[in-house]
N, C-alpha and C positions, 0 to 999 in steps of 0.2 A: 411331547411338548415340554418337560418336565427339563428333558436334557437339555432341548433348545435353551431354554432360558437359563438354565444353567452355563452355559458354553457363553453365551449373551454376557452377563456377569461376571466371566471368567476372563473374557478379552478385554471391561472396562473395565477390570482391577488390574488387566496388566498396563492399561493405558494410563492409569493415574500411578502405577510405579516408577514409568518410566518420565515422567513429568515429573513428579517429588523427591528420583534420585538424585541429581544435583544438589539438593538441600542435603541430603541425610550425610553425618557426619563421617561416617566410614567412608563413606565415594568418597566427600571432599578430601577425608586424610590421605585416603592413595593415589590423590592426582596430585596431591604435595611433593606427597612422596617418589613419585615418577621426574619430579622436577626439582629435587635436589639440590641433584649433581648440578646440574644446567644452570640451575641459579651460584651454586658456589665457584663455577668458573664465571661467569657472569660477574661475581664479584672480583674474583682475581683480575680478569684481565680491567673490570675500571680501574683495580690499585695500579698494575705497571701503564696504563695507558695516561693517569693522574703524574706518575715518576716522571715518564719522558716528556710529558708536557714541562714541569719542573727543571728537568736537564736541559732541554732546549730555552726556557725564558731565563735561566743564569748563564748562559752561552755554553754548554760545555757541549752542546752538540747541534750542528748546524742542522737548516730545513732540510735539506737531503738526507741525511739520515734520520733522521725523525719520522718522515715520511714511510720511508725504508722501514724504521725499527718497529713504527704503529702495523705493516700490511701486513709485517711478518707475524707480530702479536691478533692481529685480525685473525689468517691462518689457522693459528694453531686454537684458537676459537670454535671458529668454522667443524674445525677436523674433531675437536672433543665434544663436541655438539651434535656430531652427527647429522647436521641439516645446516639445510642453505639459510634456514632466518632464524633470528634468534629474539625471542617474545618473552618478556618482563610478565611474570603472575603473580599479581598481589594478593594477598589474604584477606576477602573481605569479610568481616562478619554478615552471617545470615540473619535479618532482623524479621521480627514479625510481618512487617509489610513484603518482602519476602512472602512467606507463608498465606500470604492473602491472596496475591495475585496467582500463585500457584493452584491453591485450592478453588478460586475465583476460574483459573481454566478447566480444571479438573470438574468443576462443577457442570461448568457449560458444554462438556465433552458430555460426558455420561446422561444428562440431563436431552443432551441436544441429539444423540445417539437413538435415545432410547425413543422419543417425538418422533423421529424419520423415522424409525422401521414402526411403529405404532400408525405412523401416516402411509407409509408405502409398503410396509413387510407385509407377507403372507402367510401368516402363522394359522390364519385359519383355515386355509388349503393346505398346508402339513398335519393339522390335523384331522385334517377332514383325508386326507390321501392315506396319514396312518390307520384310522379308524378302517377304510374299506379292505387295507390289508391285513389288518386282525382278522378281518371278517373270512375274507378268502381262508388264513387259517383255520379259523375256529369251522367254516364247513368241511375244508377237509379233514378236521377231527372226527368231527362227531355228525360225519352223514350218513353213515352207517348206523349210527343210534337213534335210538327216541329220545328228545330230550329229557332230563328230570327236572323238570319246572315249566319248561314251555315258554320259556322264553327266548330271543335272537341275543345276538352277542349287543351290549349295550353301546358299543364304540359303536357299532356301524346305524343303531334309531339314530343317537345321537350325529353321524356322517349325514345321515338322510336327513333328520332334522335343520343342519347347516347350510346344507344345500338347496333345503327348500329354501329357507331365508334368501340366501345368496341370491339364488335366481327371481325368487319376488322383489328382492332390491335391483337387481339387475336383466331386466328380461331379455336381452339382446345379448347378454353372455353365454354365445352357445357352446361353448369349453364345458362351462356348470349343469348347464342343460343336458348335454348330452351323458356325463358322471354321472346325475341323477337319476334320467333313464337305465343306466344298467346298473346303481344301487338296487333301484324298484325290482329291475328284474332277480338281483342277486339274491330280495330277501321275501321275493313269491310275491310280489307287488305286479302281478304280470298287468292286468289293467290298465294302470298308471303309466306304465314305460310304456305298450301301446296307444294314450294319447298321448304322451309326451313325444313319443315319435312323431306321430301323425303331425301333430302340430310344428315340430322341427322340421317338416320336411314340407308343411305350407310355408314358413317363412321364408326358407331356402328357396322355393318355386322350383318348376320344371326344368329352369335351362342350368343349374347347381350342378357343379360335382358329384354334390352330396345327395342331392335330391336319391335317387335310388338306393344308396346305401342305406340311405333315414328308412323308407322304404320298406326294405328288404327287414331290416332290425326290428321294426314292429310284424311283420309278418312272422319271424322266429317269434317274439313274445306271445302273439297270439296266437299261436299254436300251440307253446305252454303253456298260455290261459284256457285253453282248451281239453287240457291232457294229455296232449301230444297225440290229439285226434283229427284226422284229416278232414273238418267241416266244413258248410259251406262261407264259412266265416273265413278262415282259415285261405279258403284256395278263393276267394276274391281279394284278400291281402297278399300272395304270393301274385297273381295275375294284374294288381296296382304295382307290384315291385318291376315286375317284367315287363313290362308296357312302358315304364320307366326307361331300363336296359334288359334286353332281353339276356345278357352276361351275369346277370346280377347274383353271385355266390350263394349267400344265403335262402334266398329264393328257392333259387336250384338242388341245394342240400335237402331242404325239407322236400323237392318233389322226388328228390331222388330214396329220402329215405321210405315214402309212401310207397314206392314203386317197390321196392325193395320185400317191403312185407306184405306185399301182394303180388308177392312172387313173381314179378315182370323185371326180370334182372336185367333184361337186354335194358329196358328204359330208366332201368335206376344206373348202370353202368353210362350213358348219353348223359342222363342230369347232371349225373358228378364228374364228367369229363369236360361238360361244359363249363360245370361251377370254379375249376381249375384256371379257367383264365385269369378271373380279376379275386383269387380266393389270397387269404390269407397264409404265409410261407406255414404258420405256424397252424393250420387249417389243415393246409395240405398232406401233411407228413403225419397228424395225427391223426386226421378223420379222413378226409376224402381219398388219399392214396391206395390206405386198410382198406376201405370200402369198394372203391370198385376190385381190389382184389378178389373180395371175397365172391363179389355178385357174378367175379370172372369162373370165380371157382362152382362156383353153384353152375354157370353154364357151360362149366368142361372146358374150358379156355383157357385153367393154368397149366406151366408144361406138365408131364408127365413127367415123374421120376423113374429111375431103375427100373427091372425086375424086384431085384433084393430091397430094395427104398419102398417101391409098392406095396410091397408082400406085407411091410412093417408099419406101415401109413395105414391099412387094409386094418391090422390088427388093433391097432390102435383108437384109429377113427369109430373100430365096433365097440370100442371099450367106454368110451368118452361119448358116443352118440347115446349110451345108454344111462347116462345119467338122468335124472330127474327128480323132482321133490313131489309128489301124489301130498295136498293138504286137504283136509277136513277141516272148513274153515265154519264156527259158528258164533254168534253173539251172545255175549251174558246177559241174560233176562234183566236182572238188576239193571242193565245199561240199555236195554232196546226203547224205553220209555222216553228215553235224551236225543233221541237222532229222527230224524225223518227217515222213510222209508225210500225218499230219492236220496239219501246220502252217497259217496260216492266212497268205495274203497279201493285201497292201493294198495297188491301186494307183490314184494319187493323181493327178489334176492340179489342179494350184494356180495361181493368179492371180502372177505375178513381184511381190515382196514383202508377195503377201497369205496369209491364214489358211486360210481358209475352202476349203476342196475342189468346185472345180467342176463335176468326177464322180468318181466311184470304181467302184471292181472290187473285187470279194474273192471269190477262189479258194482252193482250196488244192493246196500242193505235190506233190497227187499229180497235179493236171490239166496238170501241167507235163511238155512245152513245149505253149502254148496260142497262139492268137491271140485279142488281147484288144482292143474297140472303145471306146475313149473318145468320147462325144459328147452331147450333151443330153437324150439320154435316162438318160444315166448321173446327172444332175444329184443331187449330195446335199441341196441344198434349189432349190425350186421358185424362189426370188430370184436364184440365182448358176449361171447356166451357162457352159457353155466357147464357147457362140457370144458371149460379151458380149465377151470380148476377144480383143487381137491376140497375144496370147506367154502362155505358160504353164512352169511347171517340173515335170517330171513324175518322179515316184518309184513304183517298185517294191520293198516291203518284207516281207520274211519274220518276224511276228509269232512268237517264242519266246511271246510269253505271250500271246498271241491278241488284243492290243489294241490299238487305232492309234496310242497316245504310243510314239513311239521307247524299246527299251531297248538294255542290254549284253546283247550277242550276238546279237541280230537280225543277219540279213541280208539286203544290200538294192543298190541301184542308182538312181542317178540323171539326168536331163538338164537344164541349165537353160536359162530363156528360150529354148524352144522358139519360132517361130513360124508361127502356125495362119495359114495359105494353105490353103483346100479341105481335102480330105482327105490326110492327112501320115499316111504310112506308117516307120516306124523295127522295129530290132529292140533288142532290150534282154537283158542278162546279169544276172541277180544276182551277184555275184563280189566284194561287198565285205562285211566285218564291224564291227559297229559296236562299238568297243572303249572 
């Protein structure tokens, strides 16, 4: 915002330069100066055109030549002139009044400038669009980490905060409506962006475009309101999207990803082939394409490489299948007094400075102390497991509000850059709070 109004400032200073140059005495002296020469032929030829006048009223030269002598003298005007008209500049003094009417525009410019975009500019949906892009930033910082404070990035409360406004001054703006449902969801507000959908997608009604897509959008939410647990909540929101359109992408993904870790690849490979239709380009190429790849390759349907390609894949696949993280996962006593014993825990292994969870566990703190198995079968999508890489950061987190975005007062525990050699045995404490 900072720049905008800057830059704002920066074109009414050059508009009141360009208005107050004509006064300032250096302009005036070099347009003098540019007209000179102009003017001192301009004097000359009135003295010889005053002469011939003179010559012809004592007779010494008739109308015919005079005529003649003036076109000639016109000519050589003309030619040192460089242009076809020839225009008298006098030197007027600049007086104050002057300076009034100048400054009298310049005021109405600037003043009247800044009223219109105060009336019509959008300065609060620039900031509300930069606030949600820090935010995108700052998760892919630090979603691999536990926060140290526990707090969100304060541009994107304050985006949400805007937007709540926006839309209670506006309810028919469904452009802000819809931003603020996938703020809610960006910052684990999964609730909120499930009824803000619902309700986007009763104003829209049945016969809408968008009716399904709205749809299908709370259906993803509500399945990460759920923990990305297949309930019955869950699949009568995908079964409202598909009765909508039975094409409906997101719908489709999530059925396809249930199918998937229920080992029914033939039907998770059908979900995502159908989701293909009306999905997203950018959908496609990163989630759904991987995906049925892979649930091809679980059912023997990628090609077959080489001999020699096999033999190596072979070696390979035994090396990388045999990764895993074996935890000893317990609670510090000091801490078991602050949580209920349905608290819900999340625990994570992540890629070293990636997002994305390469398996997970969700327990809860009554199964504690537990021993918990990270490994490819834990995989949260079928694209990203923990055999793809060498090091991992691994988190154990006590969900206060049952959700996997970090809040204030979870508690949790962490290791970074672990490195996956075979099967890696550790034990682990929860013992910190996220403040």
């Amino acid at each position: 915002m900072t720049g905008l109004w800057l830059g704002i400032i920066a074109l009414l200073l050059l508009a009141c330069l360009i208005l107050f140059l004509p006064l300032m005495p250096f302009y005036r002296r070099r347009v003098f100066e540019k007209t000179g020469h102009q003017q001192e032929n301009i004097g000359i030829f009135k003295d010889r055109l005053e002469e011939l006048e003179i010559e012809k009223d004592q007779g010494n030269i008739d109308e015919t030549a005079f005529q003649l002598l003036k076109t000639e003298l016109e000519k050589s005007l003309l030619q040192d002139a460089g242009s076809a008209e020839i225009k008298t500049l006098q030197h007027h003094q600049v007086s104050g009044q002057h300076w009034m009417v100048i400054s009298s525009i310049a005021l109405a410019v600037g003043v009247g400038s800044l009223g219109m975009y105060v009336k019509i500019g959008r300065s609060d949906d620039l900031a509300i669009f930069m606030a949600v892009g820090n935010q995108a930033t700052h998760n892919q910082t630090v979603a691999t980490k536990e926060p140290q404070g526990g707090q969100a990035a304060p541009d994107m409360t304050q985006a949400v905060a805007m937007l709540e406004a926006k839309v209670k001054q506006n309810p028919e703006d469904t452009q802000k409506q819809y931003l603020l449902a996938n703020s809610y969801a960006a910052i684990g507000q999964f609730d909120k962006a499930a009824v803000l959908y619902a309700n986007m997608a009763e104003k829209a009604g049945a016969n809408s475009e968008e009716y399904a897509k709205l749809l299908g959008a709370r259906a993803q939410v509500v399945y990460q309101a759920q923990g990305e647990r297949f309930t019955d909540e869950v699949k009568q929101a995908i079964d409202q999207a598909l009765a909508a359109d039975p094409q409906e992408s997101s719908a489709l993904m999530i059925l396809g990803i249930q199918a998937f870790r229920t080992e029914q690849y033939e039907q998770a490979v059908e979900f995502w082939e159908q989701s293909l239709v009306k999905a997203h380009p950018g959908q496609k190429s990163q989630f759904i394409e991987p995906a049925i790849a892979a649930a091809k390759n679980k059912l023997g349907l990628a090609q077959q490489p080489t001999t020699v390609a096999a033999a190596k894949q072979t070696t390979d696949n035994s090396a990388t299948a045999a990764k895993s993280v074996v935890i000893d996962l317990s609670l510090a006593e000091a801490l078991r007094s602050k949580v209920s014993p349905e608290a819900v825990i999340f625990v994570f292994a992540r890629p070293v400075g990636g997002r994305m969870p390469l398996a997970v566990e969700r327990i809860k703190v009554r199964d504690l102390p537990r021993q918990i198995i990270l490994d490819d079968s834990k995989a949260a999508m079928p694209t990203a497991k923990l055999s793809s890489v060498n090091e991992v950061d691994i988190t154990a987190r006590v969900s206060l509000s049952g959700q996997p975005m970090a809040q204030k007062g979870d508690l949790y525990t962490s290791v970074e850059k672990l490195a996956l050699v075979g099967r890696m045995q550790m034990q682990l404490v929860i013992d910190k709070v996220v403040e």
